[in-house]
Every structure is written in C-alpha cells, then in structure tokens.
C-alpha positions as CSV (number, residue, x, y, z in Angstrom):
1,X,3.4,20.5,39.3
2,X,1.2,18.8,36.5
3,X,0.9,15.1,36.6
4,X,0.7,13.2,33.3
5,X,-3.2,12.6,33.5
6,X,-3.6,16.7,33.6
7,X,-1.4,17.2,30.6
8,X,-3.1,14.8,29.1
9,X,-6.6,16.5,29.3
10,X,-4.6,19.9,29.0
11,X,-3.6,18.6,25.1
12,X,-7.2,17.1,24.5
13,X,-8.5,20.6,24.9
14,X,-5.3,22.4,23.5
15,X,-6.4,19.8,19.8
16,X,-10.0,20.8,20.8
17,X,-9.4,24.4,20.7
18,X,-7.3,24.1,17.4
19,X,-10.0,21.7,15.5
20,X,-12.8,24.4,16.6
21,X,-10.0,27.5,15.1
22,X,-9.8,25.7,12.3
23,X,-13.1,25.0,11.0
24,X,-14.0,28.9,12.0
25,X,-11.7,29.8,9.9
26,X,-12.9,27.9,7.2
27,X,-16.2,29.7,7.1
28,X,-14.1,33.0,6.3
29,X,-13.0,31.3,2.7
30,X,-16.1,30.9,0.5
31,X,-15.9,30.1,-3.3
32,X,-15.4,33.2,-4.3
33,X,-11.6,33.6,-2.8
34,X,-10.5,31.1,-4.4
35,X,-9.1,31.7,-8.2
36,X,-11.0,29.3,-10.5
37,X,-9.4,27.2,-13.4
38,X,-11.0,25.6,-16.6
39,X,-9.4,22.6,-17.6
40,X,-7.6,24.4,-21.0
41,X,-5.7,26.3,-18.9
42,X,-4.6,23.1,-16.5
43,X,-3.5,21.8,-19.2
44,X,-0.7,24.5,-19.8
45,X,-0.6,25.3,-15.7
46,X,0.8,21.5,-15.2
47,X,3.7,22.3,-17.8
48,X,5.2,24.2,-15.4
49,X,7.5,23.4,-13.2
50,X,6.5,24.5,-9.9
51,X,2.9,23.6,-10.1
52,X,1.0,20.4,-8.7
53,X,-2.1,19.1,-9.9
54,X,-3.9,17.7,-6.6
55,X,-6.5,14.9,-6.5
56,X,-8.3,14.9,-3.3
57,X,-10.5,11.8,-4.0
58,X,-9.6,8.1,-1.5
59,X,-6.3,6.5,-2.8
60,X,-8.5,4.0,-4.6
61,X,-10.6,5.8,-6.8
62,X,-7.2,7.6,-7.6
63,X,-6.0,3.5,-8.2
64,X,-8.6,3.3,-11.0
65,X,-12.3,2.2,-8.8
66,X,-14.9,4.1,-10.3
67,X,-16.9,5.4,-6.9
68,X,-19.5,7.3,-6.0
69,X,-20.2,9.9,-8.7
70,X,-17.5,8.9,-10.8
71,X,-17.7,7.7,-14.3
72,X,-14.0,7.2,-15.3
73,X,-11.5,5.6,-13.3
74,X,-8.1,6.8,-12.0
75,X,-6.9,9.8,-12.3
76,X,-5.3,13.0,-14.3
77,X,-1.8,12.0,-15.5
78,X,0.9,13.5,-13.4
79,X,-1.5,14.2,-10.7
80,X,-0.3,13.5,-6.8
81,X,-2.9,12.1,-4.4
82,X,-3.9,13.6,-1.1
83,X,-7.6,12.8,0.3
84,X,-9.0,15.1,1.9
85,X,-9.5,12.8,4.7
86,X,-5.8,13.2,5.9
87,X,-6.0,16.6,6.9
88,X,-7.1,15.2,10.3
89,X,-3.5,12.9,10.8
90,X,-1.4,14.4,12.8
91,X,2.5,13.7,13.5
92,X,5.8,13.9,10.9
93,X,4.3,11.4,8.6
94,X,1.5,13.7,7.5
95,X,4.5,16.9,7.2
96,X,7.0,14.2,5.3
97,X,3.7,13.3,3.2
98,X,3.0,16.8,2.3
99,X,7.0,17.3,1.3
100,X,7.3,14.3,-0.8
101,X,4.3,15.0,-2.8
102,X,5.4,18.6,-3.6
103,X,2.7,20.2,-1.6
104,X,4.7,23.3,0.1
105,X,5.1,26.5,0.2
106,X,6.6,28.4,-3.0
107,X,4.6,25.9,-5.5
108,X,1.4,26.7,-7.5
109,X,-1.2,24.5,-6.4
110,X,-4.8,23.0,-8.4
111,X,-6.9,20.6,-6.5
112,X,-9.2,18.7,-8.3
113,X,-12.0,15.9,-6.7
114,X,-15.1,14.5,-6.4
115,X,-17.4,17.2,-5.6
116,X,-16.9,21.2,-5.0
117,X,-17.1,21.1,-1.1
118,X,-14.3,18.9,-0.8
119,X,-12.5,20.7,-3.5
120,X,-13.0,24.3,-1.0
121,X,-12.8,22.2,2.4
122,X,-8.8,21.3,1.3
123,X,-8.3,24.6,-0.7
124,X,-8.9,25.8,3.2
125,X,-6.6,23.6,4.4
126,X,-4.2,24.6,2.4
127,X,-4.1,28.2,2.6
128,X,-4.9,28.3,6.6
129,X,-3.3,25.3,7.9
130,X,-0.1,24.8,5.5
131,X,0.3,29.1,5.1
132,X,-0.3,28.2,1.2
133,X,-0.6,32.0,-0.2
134,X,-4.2,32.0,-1.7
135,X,-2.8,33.2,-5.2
136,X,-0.8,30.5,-5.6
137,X,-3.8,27.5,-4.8
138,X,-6.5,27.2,-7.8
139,X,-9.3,25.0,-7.9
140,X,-11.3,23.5,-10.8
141,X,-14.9,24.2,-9.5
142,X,-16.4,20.8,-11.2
143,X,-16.2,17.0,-10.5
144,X,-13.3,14.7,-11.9
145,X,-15.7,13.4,-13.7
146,X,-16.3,16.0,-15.7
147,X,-12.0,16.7,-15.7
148,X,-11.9,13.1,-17.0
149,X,-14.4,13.5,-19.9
150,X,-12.9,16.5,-21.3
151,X,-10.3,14.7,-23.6
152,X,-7.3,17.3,-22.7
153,X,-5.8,14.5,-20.5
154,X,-4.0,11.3,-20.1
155,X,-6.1,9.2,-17.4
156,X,-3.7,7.0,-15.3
157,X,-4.1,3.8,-13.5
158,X,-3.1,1.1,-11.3
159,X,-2.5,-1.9,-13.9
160,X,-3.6,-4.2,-11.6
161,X,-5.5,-2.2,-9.5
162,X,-8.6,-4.8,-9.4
163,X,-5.9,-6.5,-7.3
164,X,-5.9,-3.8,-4.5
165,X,-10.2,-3.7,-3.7
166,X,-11.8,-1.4,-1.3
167,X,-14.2,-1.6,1.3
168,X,-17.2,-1.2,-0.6
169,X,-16.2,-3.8,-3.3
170,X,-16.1,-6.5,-0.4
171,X,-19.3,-5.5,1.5
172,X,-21.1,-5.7,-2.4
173,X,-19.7,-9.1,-2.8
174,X,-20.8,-10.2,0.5
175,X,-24.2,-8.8,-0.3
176,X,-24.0,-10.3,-4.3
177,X,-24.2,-7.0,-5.1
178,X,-21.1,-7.2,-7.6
179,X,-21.6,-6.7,-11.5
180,X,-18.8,-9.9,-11.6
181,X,-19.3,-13.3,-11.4
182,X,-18.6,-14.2,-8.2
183,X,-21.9,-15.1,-6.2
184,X,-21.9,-17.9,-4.2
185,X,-19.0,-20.3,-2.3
186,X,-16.6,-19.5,-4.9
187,X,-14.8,-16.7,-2.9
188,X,-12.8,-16.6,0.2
189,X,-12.1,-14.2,2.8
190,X,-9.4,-14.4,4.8
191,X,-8.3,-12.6,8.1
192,X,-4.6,-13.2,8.6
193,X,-4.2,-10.6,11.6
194,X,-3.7,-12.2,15.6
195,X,-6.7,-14.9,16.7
196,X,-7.1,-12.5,19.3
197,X,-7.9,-9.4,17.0
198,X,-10.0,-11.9,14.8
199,X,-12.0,-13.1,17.6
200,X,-12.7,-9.4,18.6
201,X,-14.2,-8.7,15.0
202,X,-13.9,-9.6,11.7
203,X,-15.1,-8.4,8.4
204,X,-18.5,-11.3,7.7
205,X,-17.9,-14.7,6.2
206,X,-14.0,-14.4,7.0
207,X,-12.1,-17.2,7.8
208,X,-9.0,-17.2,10.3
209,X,-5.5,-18.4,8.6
210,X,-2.7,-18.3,10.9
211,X,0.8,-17.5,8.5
212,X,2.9,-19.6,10.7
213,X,1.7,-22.6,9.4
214,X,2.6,-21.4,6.0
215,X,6.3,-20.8,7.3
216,X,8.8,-23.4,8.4
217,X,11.5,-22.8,11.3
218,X,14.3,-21.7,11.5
219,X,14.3,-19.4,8.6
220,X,10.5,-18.5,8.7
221,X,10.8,-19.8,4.7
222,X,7.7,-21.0,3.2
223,X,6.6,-24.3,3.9
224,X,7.1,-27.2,1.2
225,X,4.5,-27.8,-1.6
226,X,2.5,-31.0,0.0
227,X,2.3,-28.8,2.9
228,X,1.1,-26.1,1.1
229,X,-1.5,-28.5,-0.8
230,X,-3.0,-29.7,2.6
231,X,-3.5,-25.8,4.1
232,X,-5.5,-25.2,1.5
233,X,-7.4,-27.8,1.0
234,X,-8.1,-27.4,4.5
235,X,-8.7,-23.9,4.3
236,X,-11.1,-24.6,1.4
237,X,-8.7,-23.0,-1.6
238,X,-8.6,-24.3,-4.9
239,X,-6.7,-22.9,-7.9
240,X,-9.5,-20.8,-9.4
241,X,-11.4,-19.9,-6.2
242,X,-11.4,-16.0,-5.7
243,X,-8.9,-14.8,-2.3
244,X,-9.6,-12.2,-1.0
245,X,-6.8,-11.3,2.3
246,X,-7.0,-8.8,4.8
247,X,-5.3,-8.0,8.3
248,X,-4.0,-5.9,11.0
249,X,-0.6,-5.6,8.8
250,X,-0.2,-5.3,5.2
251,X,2.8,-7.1,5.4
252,X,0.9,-10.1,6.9
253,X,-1.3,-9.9,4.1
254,X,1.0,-9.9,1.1
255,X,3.3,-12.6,2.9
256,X,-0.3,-15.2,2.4
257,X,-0.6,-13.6,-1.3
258,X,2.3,-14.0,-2.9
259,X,2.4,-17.6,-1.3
260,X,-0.8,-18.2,-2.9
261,X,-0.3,-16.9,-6.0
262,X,3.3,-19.0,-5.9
263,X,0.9,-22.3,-5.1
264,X,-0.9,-21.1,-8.2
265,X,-4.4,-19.5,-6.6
266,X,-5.1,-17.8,-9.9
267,X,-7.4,-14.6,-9.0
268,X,-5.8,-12.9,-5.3
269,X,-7.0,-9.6,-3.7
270,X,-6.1,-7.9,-0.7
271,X,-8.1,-5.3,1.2
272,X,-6.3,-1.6,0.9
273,X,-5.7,-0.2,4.0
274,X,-6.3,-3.6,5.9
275,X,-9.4,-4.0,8.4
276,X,-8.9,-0.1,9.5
277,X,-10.1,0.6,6.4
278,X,-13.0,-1.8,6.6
279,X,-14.1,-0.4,10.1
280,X,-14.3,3.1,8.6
281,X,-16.4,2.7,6.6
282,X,-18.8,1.8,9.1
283,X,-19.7,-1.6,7.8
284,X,-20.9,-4.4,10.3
285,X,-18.6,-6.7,11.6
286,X,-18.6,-10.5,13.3
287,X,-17.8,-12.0,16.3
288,X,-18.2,-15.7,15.3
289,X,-15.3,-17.9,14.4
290,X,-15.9,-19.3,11.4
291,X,-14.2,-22.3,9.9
292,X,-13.8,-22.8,6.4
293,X,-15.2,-25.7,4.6
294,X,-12.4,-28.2,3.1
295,X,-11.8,-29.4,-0.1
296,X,-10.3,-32.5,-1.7
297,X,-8.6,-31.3,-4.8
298,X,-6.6,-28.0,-5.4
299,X,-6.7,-28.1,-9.2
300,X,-3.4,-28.3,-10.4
301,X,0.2,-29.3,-9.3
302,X,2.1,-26.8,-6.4
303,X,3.9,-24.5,-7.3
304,X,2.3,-23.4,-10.2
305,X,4.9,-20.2,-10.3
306,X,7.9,-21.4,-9.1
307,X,9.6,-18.2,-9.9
308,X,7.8,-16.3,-7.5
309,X,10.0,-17.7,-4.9
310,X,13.9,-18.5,-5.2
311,X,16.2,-20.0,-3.3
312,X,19.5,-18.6,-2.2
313,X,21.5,-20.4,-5.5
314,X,18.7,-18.5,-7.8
315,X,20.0,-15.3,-6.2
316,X,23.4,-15.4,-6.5
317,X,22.1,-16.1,-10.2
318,X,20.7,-12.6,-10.5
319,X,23.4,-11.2,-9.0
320,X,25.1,-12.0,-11.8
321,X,22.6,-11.1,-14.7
322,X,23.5,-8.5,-16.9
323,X,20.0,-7.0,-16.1
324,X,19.7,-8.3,-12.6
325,X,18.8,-6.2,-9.2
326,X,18.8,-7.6,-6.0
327,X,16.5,-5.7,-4.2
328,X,16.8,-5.0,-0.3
329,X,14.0,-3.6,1.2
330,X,15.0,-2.5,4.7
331,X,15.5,-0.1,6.9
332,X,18.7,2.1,5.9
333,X,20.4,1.4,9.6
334,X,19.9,-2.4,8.4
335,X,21.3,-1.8,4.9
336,X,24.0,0.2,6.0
337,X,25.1,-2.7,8.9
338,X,24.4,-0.5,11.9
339,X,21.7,-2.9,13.2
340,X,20.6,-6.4,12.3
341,X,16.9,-5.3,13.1
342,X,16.4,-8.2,14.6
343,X,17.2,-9.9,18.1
344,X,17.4,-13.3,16.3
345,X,19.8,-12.4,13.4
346,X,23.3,-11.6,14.2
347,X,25.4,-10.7,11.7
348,X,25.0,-7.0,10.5
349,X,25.2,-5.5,6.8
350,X,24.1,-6.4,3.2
351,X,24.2,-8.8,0.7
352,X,27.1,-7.6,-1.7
353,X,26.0,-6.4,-5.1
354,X,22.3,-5.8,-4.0
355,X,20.4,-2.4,-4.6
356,X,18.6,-0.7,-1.5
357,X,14.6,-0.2,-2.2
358,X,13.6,1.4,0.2
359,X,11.7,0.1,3.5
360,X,10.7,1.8,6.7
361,X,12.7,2.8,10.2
362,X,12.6,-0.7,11.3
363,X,11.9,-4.2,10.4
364,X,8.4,-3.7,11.4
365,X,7.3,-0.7,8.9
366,X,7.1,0.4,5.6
367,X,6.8,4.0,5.8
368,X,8.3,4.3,2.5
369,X,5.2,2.5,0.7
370,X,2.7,3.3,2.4
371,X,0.4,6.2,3.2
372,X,-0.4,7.8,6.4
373,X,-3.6,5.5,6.3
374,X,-1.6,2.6,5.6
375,X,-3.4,1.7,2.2
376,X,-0.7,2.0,-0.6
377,X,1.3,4.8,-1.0
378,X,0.7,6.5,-5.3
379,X,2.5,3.8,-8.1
380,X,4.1,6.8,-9.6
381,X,5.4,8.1,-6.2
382,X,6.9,4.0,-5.7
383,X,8.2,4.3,-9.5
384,X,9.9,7.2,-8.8
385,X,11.5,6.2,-5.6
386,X,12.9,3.1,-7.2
387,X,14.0,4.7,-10.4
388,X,16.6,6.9,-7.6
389,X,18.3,3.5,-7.4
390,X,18.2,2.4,-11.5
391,X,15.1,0.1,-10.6
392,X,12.4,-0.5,-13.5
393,X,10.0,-2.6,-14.7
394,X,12.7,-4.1,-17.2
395,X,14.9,-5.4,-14.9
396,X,15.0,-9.1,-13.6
397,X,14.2,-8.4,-9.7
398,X,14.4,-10.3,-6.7
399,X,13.1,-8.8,-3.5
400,X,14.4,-9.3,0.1
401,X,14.5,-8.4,3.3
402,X,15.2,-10.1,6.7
403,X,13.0,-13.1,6.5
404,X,10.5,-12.7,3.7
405,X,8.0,-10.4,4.9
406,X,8.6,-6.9,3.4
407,X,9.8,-8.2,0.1
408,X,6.5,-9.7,-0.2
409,X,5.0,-6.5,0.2
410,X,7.0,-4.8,-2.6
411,X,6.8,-7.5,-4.5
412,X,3.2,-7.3,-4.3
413,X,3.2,-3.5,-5.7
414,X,5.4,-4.5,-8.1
415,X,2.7,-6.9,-9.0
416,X,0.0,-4.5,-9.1
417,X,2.4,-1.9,-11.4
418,X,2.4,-4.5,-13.7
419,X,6.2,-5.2,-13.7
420,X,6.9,-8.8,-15.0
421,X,10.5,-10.5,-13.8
422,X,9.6,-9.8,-10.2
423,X,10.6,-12.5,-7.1
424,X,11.2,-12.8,-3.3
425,X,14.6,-14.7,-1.7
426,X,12.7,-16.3,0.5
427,X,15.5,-16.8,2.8
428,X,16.5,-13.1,2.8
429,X,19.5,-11.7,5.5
430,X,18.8,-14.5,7.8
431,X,19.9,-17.2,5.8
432,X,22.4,-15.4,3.6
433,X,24.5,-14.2,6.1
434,X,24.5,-18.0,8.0
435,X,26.7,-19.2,5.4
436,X,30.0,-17.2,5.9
437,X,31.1,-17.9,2.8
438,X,28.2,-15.7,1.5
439,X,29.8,-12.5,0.4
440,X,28.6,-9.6,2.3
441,X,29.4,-5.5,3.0
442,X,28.5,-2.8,5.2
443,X,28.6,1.3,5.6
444,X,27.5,3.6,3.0
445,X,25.8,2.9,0.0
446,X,26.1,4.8,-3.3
C-alpha cells in the first residue's frame, strides 16, 4: 500500500521525468523544421479562417508597454496572446486557455514574439506537447518589432492600458527611473492584500489599506463621502496624487480603485497580475510597516464621479433604458438560482431583466477574466465574451454582483477598454433581494 507522502514524491518525479522528456525533445526541433513566414504572406495566412496569429510576448507588452527590445507597443490586430511563460501551468485552466484562444488541433498556427528562441521554444511546445502537426505551425523568424514596423498591419492596444502597469514600471518609479513626471512624494503605493501577507513582504514604499474601512455593514456598500474624505487624508491621498494598488486578489484591488476614482483620485493604477507578478520578477521586497504620511486637504468635493456608483433606485432606472444592461457578473449556478454563493445571503436567483457577464465558478473567482497568471485575460477575448450576451461599449451599463466586489473588477476592464457609461450597484444581490418587493427570477437564462 502507498501512503500519501510516497505518492506524493512518486508524482514529483513522474513531473520531473516529463519536464526532462520534454526539453529533450526540444533539442530534436531546430530552426530548420519549422516552415518560415514573411510578413506579406501573414497578411493573406490570417484571412483565413482556420489560422491563428500567436503572440508569445507577457500579456502587457501585448496591452501596449513597450519592453525590452521592443519599439512599438501592442500587438498585431486579430492576434491572441499566449506567453511562452504558460507552457509550465498545469491543470484545466491552461487546456480551457488553449481552447478559447483557438489554439488546437486542426488550425493553422503563426507565432510571432520578441526574439527567435522564444519564437522555436513554443513552436516546440506546440508540435510536441499539444500534438500540433508541424505543417500546420509557422513561425515569423524576426522580432515583433520588426512585424510592427512593416506597415502591412493594424497595431492594437489597451485604450487605457497605462492604467494596467507592470512590474518593471513600478520598480523604475521607485528608483525615479520613469521618463514621466512622477519623482518624489507625489505617488502612492498601496498593498490592499491581508496585514498578515503585508507584513510578510511588500513591494518598497507601500502602504497598508485595509478595504473594510472603505465598506459599511451590513451590505459591505461603500462607506459615505466624509468618511471617504478622512481615509484618505489619513492615508495621504489627494485628488491629483498618483495611486498605484496592488494585492493578493485582483478583486481587492479594483474594489479600492473604482472607490477612488468615485471619490475623484484623478490618475489610478493597479499592478497586473497583483504581487505574484511583482515577486517574479525577482525584485526586492520589504518587511517594514510603513505608515503613510497624512494630509489636510483632498482637493476637491467627494464624490467627484458620482455615477461610478448607484444606488438600487438608479438601477431599476437602467433597467428600464432603452439602451440599458444590467450586468451580473457571477457564477452561472448563482445566476441561474442554484446557489446564493454565499452563507450570508439567502435568497437564490437574479435580478429580473439583468444580462449575465460572465464571472468565475464561485463568488471568489474570475476565471472568465483572467488568465492562468491572474493578470488580465486579452480585451478582445472580454469583448467577445460580452458581445455573446448583446454587451458593448454603447450601452449604459451597470455592473453587479453579490456585494460589490466582482463588478468592480469588470468594471475596471471596462474602464481600461475605454467604454464610457459604465457603473457598479453597489448594493448588488445582497440588498436587492432584501426587499421582497424587488422583482427577481431564476433557472435558465437565454
């Protein structure tokens, strides 16, 4: 009989093994293997149907950050994002990844990056680990760079994607390394994740905020404007100071943004990918709790966008706008009543009229927007998944969820997508479905 500690080592070895087959195998598949493609004849490849155009670069040079040997940002039009640095994830979020983006079996595949050997190194991966026929995978032998230059393509980007930093951009602006102007104490860092995982490490110069003094029981809704005023004077904020907010959770994070940008903060940032992302990079972290110094005037009156955040009479409003959606992001066992989600909430089902969005498998994930590094899953790829439910950037939206924490997430990519009419019901299912007279439905949607 094998106890659980031997199986355990018996799988270490077992991944060992495979890692060690794998990269073997990649020393069989040179250059030469692979069919080349200039970039005249991707520009008539991509017409077709079954082929994918793959950009191996990090999902934010892909965004629109010009890194490392870069010189335009963003990337080819119609192009679908997979680093190369995912081939090491394992599980069904890398294989539902993989299907969603197109990559499978069957299709005719050109990968495009930042260099040639990452350009071979998933070229590999493809034809050894995902049984991708080597006819049908293609690779353009030279940079993006030199893809972007060329003039035979549409480069895309994030709107906003100044919004959505990286690593690097924060360690430069620590080290007033930044080409913008924002040397000295007119920037703040703040780590919204658990004291406990603060105090363990933090990214240097950040500040703790804890988000439950930003929310009000019983409904977790945001607390009122004086409130708001005093946490962040306290918290050293003013309207024009620079905020930059990272945690364990992205939904942590863009609960804190889109109440500061609803106070009025003018210029808000948050980390992609959270502090994983910083600690992969290998940059230095801090043990030291750090405590921010106050200030004695925010700058202007609070809210400066009180649209951000409505009210449960502002939603039945959109409900009934000619161009209104009502947005739930949830899980689909939430939407469809099966579950509440939550052992504090009750009543079961939807608010009648609303649109599903999307969400994760439970109240605490957001599979469905993000990537299997938990940065932000491609704009196009959320565009497209809304546009399934009649959800555009012309539409008057209001987000929601259970209490206020996913919505703020989408709304946040909304943000960065550049749609305009966007808003969270800050109340959400918890204090809709309170008021019984509050119309409501459950089972299938359409």
């Amino acid at each position: 009989m094998i106890i659980k500690s031997e199986k355990k080592i018996i799988a270490k070895v077992f991944s060992q093994l495979l890692k060690i087959k794998f990269k073997k195998k990649i020393k069989s598949f040179n250059k030469e293997k692979f069919q080349e493609i200039s970039a005249t004849k991707i520009v008539n490849k991509i017409k077709q149907p079954d082929c994918i155009l793959i950009d191996v670069r990090c999902p934010n040079a892909f965004n629109g950050w010009i890194l490392g040997k870069d010189s335009v940002g963003g990337h080819i039009c119609g192009a679908v994002n997979f680093p190369l640095a995912w081939i090491d994830f394992k599980g069904t979020q890398l294989k539902k990844t993989l299907k969603r983006k197109g990559i499978t079996p069957g299709k005719q595949l050109i990968v495009y990056g930042e260099n040639e050997q990452e350009i071979l190194k998933f070229a590999n991966y493809l034809c050894l680990m995902q049984k991708i026929p080597l006819n049908d995978v293609f690779i353009y032998p030279f940079a993006y760079s030199t893809l972007s230059r060329s003039g035979l393509f549409l480069i895309e980007r994030l709107k906003n994607y100044e919004n959505l930093v990286h690593p690097v951009w924060i360690n430069d602006l620590i080290h007033n390394k930044n080409p913008e102007t924002y040397q000295g104490n007119k920037y703040r860092i703040l780590d919204v994740s658990k004291l406990r995982k603060y105090k363990k490490g933090h990214i240097p110069g950040a500040t703790h905020l804890d988000i439950e003094k930003l929310e009000t029981k019983p409904l977790w809704n945001i607390v009122p404007k004086d409130e708001l005023n005093r946490l962040f004077l306290t918290q050293g904020i003013t309207k024009d100071t620079l905020v930059i907010i990272y945690g364990e959770n992205s939904m942590a994070a863009t609960r804190v943004a889109l109440i500061l940008m609803y106070a009025g903060v003018e210029d808000v940032r948050i980390l992609n990918g959270g502090f994983t992302a910083w600690e992969q990079c290998g940059f230095r972290t801090q043990k030291t709790i750090l405590k921010p110094r106050p200030v004695s005037d925010f700058g202007t009156l609070i809210p400066v966008n009180p649209n951000y955040v409505i009210n449960t009479e502002k939603t039945k409003k959109i409900l009934t706008h000619i161009n209104g959606k009502l947005v739930s992001i949830r899980s689909l066992k939430e939407q469809t009543g099966k579950t509440s989600g939550y052992r504090y909430i009750k009543p079961k089902g939807r608010i009648k009229g609303d649109v599903w969005g999307y969400g994760g498998s439970n109240p605490y994930s957001m599979q469905d927007f993000r990537n299997p590094d938990q940065t932000m899953r491609a704009f196009g790829e959320i565009k497209k998944m809304w546009q399934t439910q009649r959800i555009t950037s012309d539409n008057l939206i209001a987000f929601y969820c259970g209490t206020g924490w996913r919505a703020s997430e989408a709304f946040f990519y909304a943000y960065l997508m550049g749609f305009k009419h966007i808003s969270v019901y800050d109340g959400g299912w918890f204090e809709w479905s309170r008021d019984k007279k509050n119309p409501i439905e459950s089972g299938e949607i359409n």
